[in-house]
N, C-alpha and C positions, 0 to 999 in steps of 0.2 A: 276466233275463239271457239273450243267445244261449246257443244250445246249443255253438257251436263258440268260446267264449269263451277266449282263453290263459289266465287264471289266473282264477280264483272263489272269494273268502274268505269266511266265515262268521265275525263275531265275538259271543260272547256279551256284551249290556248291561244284564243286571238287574245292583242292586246288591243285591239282596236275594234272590235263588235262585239254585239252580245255580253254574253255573262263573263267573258274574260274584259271586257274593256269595261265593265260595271264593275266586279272586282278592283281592276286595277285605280280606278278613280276613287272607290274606297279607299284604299291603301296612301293615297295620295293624301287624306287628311292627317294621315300622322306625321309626326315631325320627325326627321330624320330616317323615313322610310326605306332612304337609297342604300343606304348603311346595311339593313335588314334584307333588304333583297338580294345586296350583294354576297351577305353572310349567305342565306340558302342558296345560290348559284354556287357558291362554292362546298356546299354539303352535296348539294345534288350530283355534281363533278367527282368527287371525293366516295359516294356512295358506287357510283359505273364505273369507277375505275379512271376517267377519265383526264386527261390534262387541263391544267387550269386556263389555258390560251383558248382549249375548243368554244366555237360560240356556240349557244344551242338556239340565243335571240332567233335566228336566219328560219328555225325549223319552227315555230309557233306558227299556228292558226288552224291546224285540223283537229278534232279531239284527239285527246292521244286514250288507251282502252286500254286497262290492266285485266289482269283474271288471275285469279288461285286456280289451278287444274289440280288434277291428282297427279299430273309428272313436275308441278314444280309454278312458279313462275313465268306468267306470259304478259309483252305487252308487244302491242301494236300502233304502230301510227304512220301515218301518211303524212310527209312532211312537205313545207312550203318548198325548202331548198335542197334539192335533190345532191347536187356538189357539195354543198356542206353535210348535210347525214351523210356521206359517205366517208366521208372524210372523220365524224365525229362515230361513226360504227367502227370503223378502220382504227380507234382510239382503245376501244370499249376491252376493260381487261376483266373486268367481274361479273361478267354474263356471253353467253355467247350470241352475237348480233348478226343478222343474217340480213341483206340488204333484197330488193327487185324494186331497179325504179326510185320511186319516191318512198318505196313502203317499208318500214321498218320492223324484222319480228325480233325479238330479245328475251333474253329470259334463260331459264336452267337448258340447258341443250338437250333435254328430253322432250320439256314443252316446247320447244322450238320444233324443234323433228317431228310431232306429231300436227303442228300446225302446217307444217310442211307439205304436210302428205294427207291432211285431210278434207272432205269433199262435199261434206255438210254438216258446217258448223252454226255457230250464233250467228242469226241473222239483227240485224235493224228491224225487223216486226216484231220479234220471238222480243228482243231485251226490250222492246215500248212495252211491248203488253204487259210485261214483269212490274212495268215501273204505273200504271196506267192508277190514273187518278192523283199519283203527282206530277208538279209540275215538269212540264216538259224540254224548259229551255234554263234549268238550273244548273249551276257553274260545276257541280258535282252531280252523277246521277249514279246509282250502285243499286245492284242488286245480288244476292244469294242465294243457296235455298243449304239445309239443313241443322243441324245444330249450331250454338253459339255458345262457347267455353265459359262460365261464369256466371250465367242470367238463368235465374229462377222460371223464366220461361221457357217447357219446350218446344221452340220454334222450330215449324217445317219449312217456311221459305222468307223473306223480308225483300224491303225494297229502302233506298234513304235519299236524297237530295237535299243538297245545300245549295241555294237559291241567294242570289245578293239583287238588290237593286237599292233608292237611292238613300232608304232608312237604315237599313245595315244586311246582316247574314241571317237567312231564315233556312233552318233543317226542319226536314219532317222524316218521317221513320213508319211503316205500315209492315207489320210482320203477324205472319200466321200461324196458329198454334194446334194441336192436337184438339179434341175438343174435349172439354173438361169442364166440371161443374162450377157452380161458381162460388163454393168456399173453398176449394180446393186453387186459387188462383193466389197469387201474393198479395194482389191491390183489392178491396173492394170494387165490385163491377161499376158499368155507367158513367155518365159524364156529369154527375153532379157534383161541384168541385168543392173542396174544404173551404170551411174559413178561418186560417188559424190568425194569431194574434197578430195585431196590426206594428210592426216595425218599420220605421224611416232609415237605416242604417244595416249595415251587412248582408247578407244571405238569410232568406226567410222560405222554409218550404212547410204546406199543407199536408198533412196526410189523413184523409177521412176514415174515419174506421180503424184505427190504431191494432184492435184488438185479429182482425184479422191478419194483419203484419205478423202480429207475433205467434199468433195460433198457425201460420202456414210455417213461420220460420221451426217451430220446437216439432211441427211435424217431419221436416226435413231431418231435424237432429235423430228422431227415434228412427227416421229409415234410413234410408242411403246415404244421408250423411254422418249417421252417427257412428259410426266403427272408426274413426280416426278423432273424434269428439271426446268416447266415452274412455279415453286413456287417460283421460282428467276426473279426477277423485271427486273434484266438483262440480264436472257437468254429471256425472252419474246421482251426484246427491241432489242436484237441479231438477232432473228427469224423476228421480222417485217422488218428489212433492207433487210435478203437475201429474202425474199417473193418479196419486192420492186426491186431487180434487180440490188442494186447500190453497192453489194458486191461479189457480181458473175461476173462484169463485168470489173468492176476497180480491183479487187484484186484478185478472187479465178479464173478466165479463165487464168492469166497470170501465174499461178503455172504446168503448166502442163509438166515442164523438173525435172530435179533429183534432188530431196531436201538432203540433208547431213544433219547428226544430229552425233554432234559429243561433246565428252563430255573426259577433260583430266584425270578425277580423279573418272565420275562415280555419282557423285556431281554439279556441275557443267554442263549445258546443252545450247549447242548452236544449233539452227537450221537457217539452209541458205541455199535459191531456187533463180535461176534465173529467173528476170522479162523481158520482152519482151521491153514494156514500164517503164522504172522508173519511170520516171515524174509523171502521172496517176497513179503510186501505192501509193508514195510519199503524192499524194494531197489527196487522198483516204483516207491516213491511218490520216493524220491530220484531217479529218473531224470527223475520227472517234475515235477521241484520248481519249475524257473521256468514251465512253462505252469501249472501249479496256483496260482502265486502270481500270474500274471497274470487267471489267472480268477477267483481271488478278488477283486481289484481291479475288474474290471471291475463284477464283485455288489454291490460297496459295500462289502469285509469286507477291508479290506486288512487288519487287525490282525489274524483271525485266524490259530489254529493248528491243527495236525492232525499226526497220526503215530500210532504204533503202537507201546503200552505195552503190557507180557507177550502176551496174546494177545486183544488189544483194538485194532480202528481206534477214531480217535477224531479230530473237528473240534470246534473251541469260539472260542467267542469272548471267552471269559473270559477277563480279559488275565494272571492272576495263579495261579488256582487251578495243580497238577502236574495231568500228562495222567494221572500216577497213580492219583490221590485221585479226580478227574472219572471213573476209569473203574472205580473200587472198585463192591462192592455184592453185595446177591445176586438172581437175579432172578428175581422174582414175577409171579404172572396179578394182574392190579388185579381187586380184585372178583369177581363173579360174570359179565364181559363178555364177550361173545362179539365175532368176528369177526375181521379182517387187523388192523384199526386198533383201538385203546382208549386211554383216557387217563384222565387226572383232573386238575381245576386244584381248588387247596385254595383255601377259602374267604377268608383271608386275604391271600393273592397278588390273586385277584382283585377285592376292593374295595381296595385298594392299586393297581390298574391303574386303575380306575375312575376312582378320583381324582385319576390323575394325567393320564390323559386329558380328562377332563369339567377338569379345574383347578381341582377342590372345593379347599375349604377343609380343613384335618389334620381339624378337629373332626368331617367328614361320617366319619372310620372309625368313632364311636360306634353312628352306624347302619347302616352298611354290614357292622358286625362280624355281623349278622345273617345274611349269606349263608353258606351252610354250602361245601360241600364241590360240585363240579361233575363228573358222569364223563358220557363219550359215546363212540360206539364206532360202528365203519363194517364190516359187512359187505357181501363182492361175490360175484355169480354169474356166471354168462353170459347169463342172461335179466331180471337185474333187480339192484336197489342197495338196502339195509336201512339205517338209521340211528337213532341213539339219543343222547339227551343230556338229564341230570336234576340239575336245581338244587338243593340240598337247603335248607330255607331254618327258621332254626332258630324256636322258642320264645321 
């Protein structure tokens, strides 16, 4: 692999040690597993071009190492069974694969050719130290370095591991950023974690400090993101109020405790912050009721609702529950998480989403009832980005 490669993965493929043989004894608690494995052996075949008779079983046990290069696509591996990769390279119609020995390079035939002829590349020291401080015998290990398409952070370099052993799948994520002050950041800084309202049921996520979410989000709108924004007649009427001050002062200063965004089904989204003043949110949000309904409309949420119960904002899209009951509760730290952001989706919501996404069959909850409980949680600095997220995955 180059040494200036965008991204460089590392995945474990014994079936029988380590993180590939802890993986795979995961996977053995779900019911009808073989079914599932056999579908992605047949995508994975299906993706290289491959015939569906090739084995690829014969070649697990060495890591196999991907990379994004600037010529394309490269992976490498060194395989168990030297006669079969050859024979499974000799197959390969959607990449050009290049064989020496057990070693296998593959990928766009630019990356391939410059892997070919190059004489110092990514070492085994150079990609630890990338990765250093996570762990180091996880089933996935990744590293990159420059920007990421979509994330409010500008990151200069990151690192992530997915890690299984015998509770379930644990990622962690360490990426580093430009250095920047710290209202200028999307999360409020440090690891003091929110406590939003206490739910037994679906996806519940904390976020501390609400009001800087949305004071980073409108600042994005008036710079670099605004020129593809303001072709809407009512984000431009949006932007002249908080210019004017009468929406910073009445609504987005009073946001500055733990907003909860909790949602039963996944579907369905309620979000609720505590105000300081009601009264003044209340008469605020009526003054501003047809652009707020305009801008909902524009989002695709014309049916929702929002207003201010006792001393609760509150938006939902639930078309039926009171803003009441939506905003009852008491509010609790989830776990033991740290950071601006934490969450949890329960185990149940989640293979219930699965299936309705994927378009299983009812019968697949039998074995998806295996997925336990999911929490994950985002801390921010000024010089770098923390993250966490752990499957729990049952007996």
């Amino acid at each position: 692999m180059p040494r200036n490669a965008r991204v460089v993965a590392a995945l474990a493929t014994d079936p029988n040690h380590g993180q590939g043989a802890q993986v795979g004894a995961l996977l053995s608690r779900f019911l009808g597993v073989d079914v599932a494995i056999n579908m992605a052996d047949q995508r994975i075949k299906e993706a290289l071009g491959l015939p569906q008779s090739d084995r690829i079983g014969p070649l697990l046990g060495n890591d196999l190492v991907v990379a994004r290069t600037d010529q394309g696509v490269l992976v490498a591996w060194v395989a168990k069974d030297e006669r079969q990769l050859h024979q499974v390279a000799a197959h390969m119609t959607r990449y050009r694969a290049v064989t020496r020995g057990p070693l296998l390079l593959a990928g766009t035939p630019a990356a391939v050719q410059q892997a070919i002829g190059q004489r110092a590349g990514m070492t085994r020291r150079l990609f630890e130290a990338r990765l250093r401080g996570l762990p180091r015998d996880a089933f996935v290990r990744l590293e990159g370095t420059g920007t990421v398409p979509r994330l409010p952070f500008p990151i200069t370099s990151y690192a992530l591991t997915v890690r299984a052993d015998d509770t379930g799948m644990h990622a962690r994520l360490r990426a580093a950023t430009q250095r920047t002050n710290a209202e200028d950041l999307p999360l409020a800084p440090g690891a003091t974690p929110p406590t939003p309202l206490g739910r037994t049921n679906g996806a519940t996520a904390g976020i501390r400090d609400l009001r800087q979410v949305i004071q980073y989000a409108l600042r994005r709108l008036q710079t670099t993101d605004a020129g593809a924004f303001r072709r809407y007649e009512v984000a431009r009427r949006a932007l002249k109020l908080i210019r004017r001050g009468d929406i910073n002062s009445d609504v987005i200063d009073q946001l500055s405790g733990t907003a909860t965004i909790w949602s039963p089904d996944l579907k369905t989204f309620t979000i609720t912050a505590p105000v300081a003043d009601p009264g003044r949110m209340a008469k605020a949000l009526n003054g501003l009721g047809p652009l707020i309904r305009r801008i909902l409309d524009a989002v695709h949420l014309p049916g929702a609702r929002y207003g201010v119960t006792g001393s609760t904002f509150i938006v939902t899209t639930d078309p039926a529950t009171s803003l009441a009951r939506l905003a009852a509760g008491r509010p609790q730290r989830i776990g033991n998480l740290t950071g601006a952001l934490t969450g949890i989706i329960r185990g149940q919501t989640l293979g219930q989403a699965l299936i309705d996404r994927l378009g299983l069959p009812a019968i697949a909850s039998l074995s998806l009832a295996t997925l336990g409980d999911t929490t994950f949680a985002v801390r921010t600095a000024t010089t770098g980005v923390e993250a966490s997220a752990d499957l729990t995955i049952r007996k």
